[in-house]
C-alpha positions in Angstrom: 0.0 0.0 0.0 1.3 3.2 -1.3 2.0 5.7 2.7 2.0 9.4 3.1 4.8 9.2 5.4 7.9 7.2 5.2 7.8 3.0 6.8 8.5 3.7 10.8 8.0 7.3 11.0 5.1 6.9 12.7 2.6 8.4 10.9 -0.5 7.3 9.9 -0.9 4.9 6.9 -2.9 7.1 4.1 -4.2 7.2 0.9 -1.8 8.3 -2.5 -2.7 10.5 -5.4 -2.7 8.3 -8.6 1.3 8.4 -9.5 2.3 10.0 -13.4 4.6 8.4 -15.5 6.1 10.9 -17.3 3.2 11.6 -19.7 1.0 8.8 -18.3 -1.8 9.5 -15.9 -2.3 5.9 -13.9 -5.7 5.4 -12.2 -6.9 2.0 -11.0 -4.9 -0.7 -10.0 -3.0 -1.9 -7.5 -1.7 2.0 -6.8 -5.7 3.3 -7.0 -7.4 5.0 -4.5 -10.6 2.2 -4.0 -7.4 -0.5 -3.8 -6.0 1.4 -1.0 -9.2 1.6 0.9 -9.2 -1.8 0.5 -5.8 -2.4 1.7 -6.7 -0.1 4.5 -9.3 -2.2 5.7 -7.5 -5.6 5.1 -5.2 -4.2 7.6 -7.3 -2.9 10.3 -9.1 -6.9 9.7 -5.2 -8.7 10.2 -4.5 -6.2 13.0 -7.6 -7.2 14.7 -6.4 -10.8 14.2 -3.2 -10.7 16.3 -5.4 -8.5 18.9 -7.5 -12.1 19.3 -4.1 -14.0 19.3 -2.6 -11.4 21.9 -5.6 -12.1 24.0 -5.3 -15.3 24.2 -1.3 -15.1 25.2 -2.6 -12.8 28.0 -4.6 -15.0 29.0 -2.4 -17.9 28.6 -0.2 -16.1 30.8 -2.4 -15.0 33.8 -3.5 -18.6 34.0 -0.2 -19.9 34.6 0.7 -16.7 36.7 -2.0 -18.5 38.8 -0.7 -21.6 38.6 2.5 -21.1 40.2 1.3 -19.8 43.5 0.7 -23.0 45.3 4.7 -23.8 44.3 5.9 -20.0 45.7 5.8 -21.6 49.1 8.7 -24.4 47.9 11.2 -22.3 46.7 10.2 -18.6 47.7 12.4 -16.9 45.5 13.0 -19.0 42.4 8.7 -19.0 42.5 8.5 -15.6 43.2 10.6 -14.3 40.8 9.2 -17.1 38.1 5.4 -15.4 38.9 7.0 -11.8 38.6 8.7 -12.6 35.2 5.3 -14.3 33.8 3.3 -11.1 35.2 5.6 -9.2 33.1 5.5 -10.9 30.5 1.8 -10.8 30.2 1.9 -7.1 31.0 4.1 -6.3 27.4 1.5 -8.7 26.1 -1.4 -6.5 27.1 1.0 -3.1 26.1 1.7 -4.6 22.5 -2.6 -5.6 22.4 -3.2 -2.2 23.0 -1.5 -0.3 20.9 -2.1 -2.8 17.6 -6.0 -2.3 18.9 -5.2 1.8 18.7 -3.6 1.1 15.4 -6.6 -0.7 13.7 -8.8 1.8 15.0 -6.9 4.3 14.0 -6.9 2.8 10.1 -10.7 2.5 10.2 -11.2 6.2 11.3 -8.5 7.0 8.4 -10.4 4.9 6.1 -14.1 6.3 7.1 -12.6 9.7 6.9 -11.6 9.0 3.1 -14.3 7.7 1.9 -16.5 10.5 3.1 -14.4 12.9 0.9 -14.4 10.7 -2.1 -18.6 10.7 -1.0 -18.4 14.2 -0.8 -16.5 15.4 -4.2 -18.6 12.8 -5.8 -21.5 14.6 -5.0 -20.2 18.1 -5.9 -19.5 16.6 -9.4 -22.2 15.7 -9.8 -24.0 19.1 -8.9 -21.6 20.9 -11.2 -20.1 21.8 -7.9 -15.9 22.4 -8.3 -13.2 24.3 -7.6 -10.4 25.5 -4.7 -13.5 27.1 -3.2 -15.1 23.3 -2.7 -12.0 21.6 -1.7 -11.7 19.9 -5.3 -9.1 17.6 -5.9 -6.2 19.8 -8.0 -3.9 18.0 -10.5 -3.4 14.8 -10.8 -7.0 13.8 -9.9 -8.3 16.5 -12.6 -8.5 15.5 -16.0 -7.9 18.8 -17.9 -8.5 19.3 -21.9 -10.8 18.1 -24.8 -12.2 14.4 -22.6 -12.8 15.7 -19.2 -14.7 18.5 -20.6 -17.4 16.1 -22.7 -17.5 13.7 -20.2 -19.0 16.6 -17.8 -21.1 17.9 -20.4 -22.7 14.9 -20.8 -22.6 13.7 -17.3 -24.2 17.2 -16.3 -26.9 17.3 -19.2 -30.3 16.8 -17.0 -28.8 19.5 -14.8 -28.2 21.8 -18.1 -31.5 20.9 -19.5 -33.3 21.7 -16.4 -31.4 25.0 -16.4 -32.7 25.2 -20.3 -36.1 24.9 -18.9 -36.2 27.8 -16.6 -35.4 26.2 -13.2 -33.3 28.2 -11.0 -29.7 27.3 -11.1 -29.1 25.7 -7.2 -32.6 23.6 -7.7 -31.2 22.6 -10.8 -28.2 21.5 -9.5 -30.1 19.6 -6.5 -32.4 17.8 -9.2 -29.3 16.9 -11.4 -27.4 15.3 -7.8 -30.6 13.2 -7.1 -31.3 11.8 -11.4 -27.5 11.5 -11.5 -25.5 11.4 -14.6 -27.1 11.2 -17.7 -28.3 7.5 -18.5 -26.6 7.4 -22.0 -28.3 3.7 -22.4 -31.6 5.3 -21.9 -31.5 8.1 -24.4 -29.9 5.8 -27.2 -32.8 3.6 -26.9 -35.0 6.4 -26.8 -33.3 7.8 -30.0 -34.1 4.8 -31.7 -37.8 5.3 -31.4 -37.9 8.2 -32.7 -39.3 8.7 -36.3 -36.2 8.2 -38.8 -34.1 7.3 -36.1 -35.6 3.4 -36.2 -32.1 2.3 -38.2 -30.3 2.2 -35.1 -32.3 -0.6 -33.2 -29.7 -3.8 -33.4 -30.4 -5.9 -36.5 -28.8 -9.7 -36.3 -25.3 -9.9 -37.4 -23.7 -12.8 -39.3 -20.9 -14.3 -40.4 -20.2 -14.1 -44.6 -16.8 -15.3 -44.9 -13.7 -16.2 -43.3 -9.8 -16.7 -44.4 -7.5 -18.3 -42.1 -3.7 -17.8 -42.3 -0.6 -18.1 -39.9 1.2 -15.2 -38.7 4.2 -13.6 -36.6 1.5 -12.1 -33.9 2.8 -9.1 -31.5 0.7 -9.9 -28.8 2.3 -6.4 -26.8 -0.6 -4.1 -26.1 1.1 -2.2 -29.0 1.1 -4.7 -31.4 -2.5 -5.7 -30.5 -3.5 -1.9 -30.8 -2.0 -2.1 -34.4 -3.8 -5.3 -35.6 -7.2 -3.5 -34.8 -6.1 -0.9 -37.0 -5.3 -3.7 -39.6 -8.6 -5.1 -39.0 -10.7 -1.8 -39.2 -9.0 -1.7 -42.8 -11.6 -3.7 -44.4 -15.2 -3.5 -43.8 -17.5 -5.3 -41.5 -14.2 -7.6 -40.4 -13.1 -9.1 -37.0 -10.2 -11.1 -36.3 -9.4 -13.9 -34.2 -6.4 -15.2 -33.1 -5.3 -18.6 -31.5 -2.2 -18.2 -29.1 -0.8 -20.4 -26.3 -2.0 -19.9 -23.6 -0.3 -22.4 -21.6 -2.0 -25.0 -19.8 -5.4 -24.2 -21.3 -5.9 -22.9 -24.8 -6.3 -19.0 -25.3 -7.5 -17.2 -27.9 -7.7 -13.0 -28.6 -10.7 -11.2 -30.4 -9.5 -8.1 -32.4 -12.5 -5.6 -33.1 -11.9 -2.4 -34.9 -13.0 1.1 -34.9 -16.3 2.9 -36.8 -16.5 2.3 -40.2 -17.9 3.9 -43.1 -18.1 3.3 -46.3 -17.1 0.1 -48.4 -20.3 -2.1 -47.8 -23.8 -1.2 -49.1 -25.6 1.1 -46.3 -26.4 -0.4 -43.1 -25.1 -3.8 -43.6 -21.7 -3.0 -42.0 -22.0 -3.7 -38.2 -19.3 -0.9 -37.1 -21.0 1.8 -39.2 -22.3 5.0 -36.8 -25.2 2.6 -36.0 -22.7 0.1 -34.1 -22.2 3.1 -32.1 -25.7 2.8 -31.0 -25.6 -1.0 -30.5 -22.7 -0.7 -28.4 -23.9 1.6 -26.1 -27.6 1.4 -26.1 -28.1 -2.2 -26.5 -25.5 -3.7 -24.9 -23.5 -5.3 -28.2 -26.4 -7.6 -28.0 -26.0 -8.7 -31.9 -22.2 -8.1 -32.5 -21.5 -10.5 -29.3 -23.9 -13.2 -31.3 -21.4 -12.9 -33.7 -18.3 -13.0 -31.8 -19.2 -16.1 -29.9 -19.8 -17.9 -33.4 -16.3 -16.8 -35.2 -15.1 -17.7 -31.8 -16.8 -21.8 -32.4 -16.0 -21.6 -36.2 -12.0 -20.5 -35.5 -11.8 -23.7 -32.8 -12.4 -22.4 -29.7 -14.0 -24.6 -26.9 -16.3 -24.2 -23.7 -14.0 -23.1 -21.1 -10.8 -22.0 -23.5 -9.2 -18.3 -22.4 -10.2 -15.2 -23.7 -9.0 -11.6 -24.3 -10.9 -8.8 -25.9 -9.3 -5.9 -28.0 -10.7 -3.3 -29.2 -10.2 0.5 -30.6 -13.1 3.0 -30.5 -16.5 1.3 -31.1 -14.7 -1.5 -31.0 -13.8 -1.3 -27.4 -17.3 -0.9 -26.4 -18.1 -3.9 -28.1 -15.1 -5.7 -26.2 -15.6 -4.3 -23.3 -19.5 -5.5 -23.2 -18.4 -8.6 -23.8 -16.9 -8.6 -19.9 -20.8 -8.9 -18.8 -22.4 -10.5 -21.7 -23.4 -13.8 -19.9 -23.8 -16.4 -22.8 -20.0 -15.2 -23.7 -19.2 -15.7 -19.9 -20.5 -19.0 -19.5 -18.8 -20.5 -22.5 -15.5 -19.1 -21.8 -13.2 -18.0 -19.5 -12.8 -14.2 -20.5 -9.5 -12.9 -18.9 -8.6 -9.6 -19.6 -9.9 -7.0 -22.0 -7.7 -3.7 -23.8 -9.5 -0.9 -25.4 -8.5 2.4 -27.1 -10.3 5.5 -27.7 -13.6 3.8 -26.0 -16.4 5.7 -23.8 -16.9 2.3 -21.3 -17.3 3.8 -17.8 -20.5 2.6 -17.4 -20.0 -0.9 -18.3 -19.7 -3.0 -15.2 -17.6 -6.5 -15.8 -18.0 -9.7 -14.3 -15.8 -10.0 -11.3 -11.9 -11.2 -11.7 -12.2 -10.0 -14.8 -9.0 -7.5 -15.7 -9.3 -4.5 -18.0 -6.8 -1.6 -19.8 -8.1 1.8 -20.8 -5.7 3.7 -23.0 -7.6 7.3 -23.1 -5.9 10.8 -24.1 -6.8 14.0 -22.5 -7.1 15.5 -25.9 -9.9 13.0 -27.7 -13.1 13.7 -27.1 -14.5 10.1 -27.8 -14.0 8.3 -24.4 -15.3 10.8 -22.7 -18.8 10.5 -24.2 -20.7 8.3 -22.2 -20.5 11.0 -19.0 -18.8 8.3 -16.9 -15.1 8.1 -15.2 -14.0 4.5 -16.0 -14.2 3.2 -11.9 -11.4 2.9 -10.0 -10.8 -0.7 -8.9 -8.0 -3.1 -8.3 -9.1 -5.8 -12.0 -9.5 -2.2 -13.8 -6.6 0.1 -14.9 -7.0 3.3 -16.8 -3.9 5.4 -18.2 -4.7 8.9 -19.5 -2.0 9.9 -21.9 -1.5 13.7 -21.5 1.4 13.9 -24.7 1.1 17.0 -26.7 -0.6 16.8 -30.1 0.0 18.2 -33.8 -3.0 19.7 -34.9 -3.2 17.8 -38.6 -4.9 19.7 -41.8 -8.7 20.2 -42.0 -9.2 17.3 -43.9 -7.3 14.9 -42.3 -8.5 16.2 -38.6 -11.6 13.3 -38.1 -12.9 12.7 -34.7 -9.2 15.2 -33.6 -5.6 14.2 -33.1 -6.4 12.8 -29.7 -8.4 10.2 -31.3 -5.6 8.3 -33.7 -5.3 4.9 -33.3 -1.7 5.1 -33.3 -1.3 8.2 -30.8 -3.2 5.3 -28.6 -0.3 2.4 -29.7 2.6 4.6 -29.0 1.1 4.9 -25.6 0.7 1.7 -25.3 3.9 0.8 -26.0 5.1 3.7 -23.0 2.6 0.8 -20.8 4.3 -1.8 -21.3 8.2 0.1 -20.9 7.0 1.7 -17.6 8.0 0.8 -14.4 5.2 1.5 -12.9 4.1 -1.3 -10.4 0.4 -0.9 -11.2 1.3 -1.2 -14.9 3.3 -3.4 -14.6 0.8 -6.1 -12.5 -1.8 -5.0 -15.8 0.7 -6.1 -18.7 1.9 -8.7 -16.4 -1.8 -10.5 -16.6 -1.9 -9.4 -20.1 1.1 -11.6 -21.0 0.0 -14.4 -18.6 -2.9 -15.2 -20.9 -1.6 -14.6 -24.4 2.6 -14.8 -23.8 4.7 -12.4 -25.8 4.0 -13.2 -29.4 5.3 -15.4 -32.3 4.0 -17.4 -35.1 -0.2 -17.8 -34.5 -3.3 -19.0 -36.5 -5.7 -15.8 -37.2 -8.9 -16.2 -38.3 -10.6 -13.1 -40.1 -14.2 -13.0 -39.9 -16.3 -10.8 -42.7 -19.4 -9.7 -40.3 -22.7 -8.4 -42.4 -25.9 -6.8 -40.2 -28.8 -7.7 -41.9 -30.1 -5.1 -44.1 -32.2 -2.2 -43.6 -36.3 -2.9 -43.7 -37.5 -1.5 -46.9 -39.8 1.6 -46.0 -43.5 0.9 -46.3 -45.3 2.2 -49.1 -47.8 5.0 -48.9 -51.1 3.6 -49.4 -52.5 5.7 -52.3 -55.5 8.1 -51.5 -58.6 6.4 -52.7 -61.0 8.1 -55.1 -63.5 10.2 -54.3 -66.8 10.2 -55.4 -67.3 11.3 -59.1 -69.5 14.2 -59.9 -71.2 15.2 -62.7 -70.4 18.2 -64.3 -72.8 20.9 -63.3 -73.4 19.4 -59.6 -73.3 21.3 -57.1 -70.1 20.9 -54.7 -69.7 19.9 -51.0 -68.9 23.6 -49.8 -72.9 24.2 -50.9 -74.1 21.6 -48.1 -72.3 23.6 -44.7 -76.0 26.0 -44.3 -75.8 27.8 -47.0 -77.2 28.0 -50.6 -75.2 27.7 -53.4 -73.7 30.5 -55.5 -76.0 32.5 -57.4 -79.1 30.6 -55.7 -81.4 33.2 -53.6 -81.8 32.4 -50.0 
């Protein structure tokens, strides 16, 4: 556990700011603030442990204290000085008790007292509440630029609308902390209701083709980065990749970015509708997909799994970490996105995760929602400057490039870092380094757009003679030219 104050010092054990790596910001982990806690209140439960045990030595020792009284008469001062000693004894026993019982206390207070701040700024986020004047976290807990700034828009959009609908501001901002962030689910399925908006509702998705072909395989978080770029370079494809996985077979899932383009209009699963599915509908008809390439490639109930994926693609991935007909087929290890708004998606438990977001790109930051900050799930911000490209190469911004986010990955796996260094390490566990491996690419068609309903034509009316009067000379009144 990470200390304020140096081993032996004695100062209380406390809670560290998420450490910087040069340019990377590290949340999560075994260095994250909700690990800590944790570690916080694993020690105050083993401190309590060798109170009981220090108990029972007391204990111990009063009862033999006790028992060597009828033998003081024998030898008066060999007993005395034997019941003295064991009195002692039991005495340092009690001193030592004490003071580990003032210890554990003492954690628990340190913890309580942390997790009502965390409580607290939580709250004032989510009012819209920050700054010096609130006690706000300053740098490194702030995540300045391009992403933090959408991710509170978006998280603070019922509180803005409210404002938009003439409620005064400090209501608004009560009424916005009790709805909480904006439920992105919700309004993408509401979306899709609306007239016109109907394409985005999940169609199925199915498999069209396949090549299979053997491969020298970078299985780095780099390398694996760079293969999703590979992927996203024809339409509508996925790959997936057979490694050894040492005692049990293992296999990785590469799933690329939004597409556009290429395939006939709506039939391409990772076109700006995939967005939608993704985030609205929970991958629902991509992951149907994904577990069949994954049964037509080889792989078998119970086999190792690790999910990649850049953009869209590592929503789709990262839903994959809670999809429960994926989960009970096989054992999904560890999943890597890029680029990828997944805050709100909660994984199974054990299951490990790596977020590669910039402070500059826009994109992760559009679901409203902090990625959490737990020991399975690491999150590095990379905070490098940019080059701002030419108009019509700028796309979703420089922050966004897949491979800004693969030369931060490879920074991941260089650091020395102990929390990134525990991510990569579970990373490699699973898949090894790399070398020669059997990919499988997948051509992935949705199935095609409804064709719009016809208008029914407008039946005939009545036919009229020349000469007969019309309609407008039945509402009371006589006809034109006709006296009253």
């Amino acid at each position: 556990m990470a200390e304020s104050s140096p081993a032996g010092s004695g100062g209380s054990p406390g809670v560290s700011a998420p450490p910087r790596d040069g340019s990377l910001l590290i949340r999560g982990g075994i260095g994250g603030v909700s690990f800590q806690f944790e570690e916080l209140l694993a020690g105050a439960a083993a401190l309590d442990g060798l109170v009981r045990q220090l108990q029972m030595v007391e204990v111990e020792a009063d009862t033999v204290r006790r028992a060597l009284f009828p033998y003081q008469s024998d030898s008066y001062t060999s007993g005395s000085n034997a019941i003295i000693a064991v009195g002692e004894a039991g005495r340092d026993v009690g001193r030592v008790r004490s003071q580990l019982q003032r210890i554990g206390d003492d954690v628990r207070a340190s913890h309580r007292e942390y997790e009502y701040a965390e409580a607290r700024n939580a709250l004032l986020l989510r009012m819209g509440l920050h700054g010096s004047e609130y006690g706000a976290a300053p740098e490194p807990f702030a995540l300045p630029g391009v992403r933090g700034t959408v991710e509170g828009w978006v998280a603070m959009a019922p509180r803005n609308l409210a404002v938009l609908l003439g409620l005064p501001w400090p209501l608004a901002a009560v009424a916005s902390a009790l709805a909480g962030p904006a439920d992105i689910r919700r309004l993408v399925r509401d979306a899709s209701e609306a007239p016109g908006l109907v394409f985005l509702k999940p169609r199925p998705v199915s498999i069209v083709g396949r090549e299979r072909f053997t491969a020298d395989v970078d299985l780095s978080p780099a390398g694996l980065l760079r293969r999703a770029g590979a992927v996203g370079e024809q339409g509508g494809r996925i790959e997936v990749i057979e490694v050894d996985g040492g005692s049990r077979p293992a296999w990785v899932v590469i799933i690329p970015g939004t597409q556009q383009g290429a395939l006939p209009e709506g039939t391409n699963p990772f076109d700006p509708a995939g967005i939608a599915e993704a985030l609205g509908y929970d991958s629902a008809s991509t992951a149907q997909a994904i577990r069949e390439a994954l049964r037509q490639a080889g792989a078998e109930a119970g086999d190792q799994l690790v999910a990649v994926g850049y953009s869209q693609g590592g929503i789709h991935a990262m839903n994959l970490s809670k999809d429960r007909a994926v989960l009970a087929e096989y054992d999904l290890k560890f999943v890597l996105t890029a680029g990828s708004p997944v805050g709100g998606i909660r994984p199974a438990p054990g299951i490990r995760s790596l977020h590669l977001e910039h402070e500059q790109d826009w994109v992760p930051g559009a679901d409203g929602l902090a990625n959490p900050d737990t020991r399975d799930r690491v999150t590095v911000t990379l905070t490098n400057p940019l080059a701002v490209p030419p108009p019509q190469d700028f796309g979703l911004g420089p922050g966004h490039r897949l491979e800004n986010y693969a030369d931060g990955a490879a920074l991941v796996s260089a650091s020395r870092d102990n929390t990134l260094k525990d991510s990569t390490a579970a990373l490699a566990a699973v898949v090894g380094t790399g070398g020669a491996a059997t990919v499988t690419r997948f051509s992935l068609r949705r199935e095609a757009r409804p064709a719009p309903r016809a208008t029914p034509a407008t039946p005939p009316g009545p036919q009229r003679s020349p000469g007969a009067p019309s309609d407008r000379g039945r509402e009371g009144s006589s006809p034109r030219g006709t006296p009253g």
